[in-house]
C-alpha positions, 0 to 999 in steps of 0.5 A, a space after each residue: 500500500 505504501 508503494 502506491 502511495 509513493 508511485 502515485 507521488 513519484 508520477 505526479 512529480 514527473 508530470 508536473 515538473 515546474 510546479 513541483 519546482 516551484 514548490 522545492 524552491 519556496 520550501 528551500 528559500 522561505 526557511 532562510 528568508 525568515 532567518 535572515 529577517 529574523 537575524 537582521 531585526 535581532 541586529 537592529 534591535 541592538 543597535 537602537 540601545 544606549 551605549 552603557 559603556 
């Protein structure tokens, strides 16, 4: 059963070859967009603080 079920992804996949690109690429590149904003807010952040030295 679970070999159908992994045929049935695997021909769907092949057969939509740009969507499923589409879809890799917004599941690669999301994840570390967020971490970039959440890096570069954390940053500005820091630097809106009084200098205590």
């Amino acid at each position: 059963m679970l070999r159908n079920y992994f045929k049935i992804a695997f021909r769907s996949i092949w057969k939509n070859k740009l969507f499923t690109l589409i879809i890799i690429i917004g599941i690669i590149f999301g994840p570390a967009i967020e971490n970039v904003q959440m890096v570069d807010e954390k940053n500005n952040c820091f630097r809106s603080l009084p200098d205590t030295c």
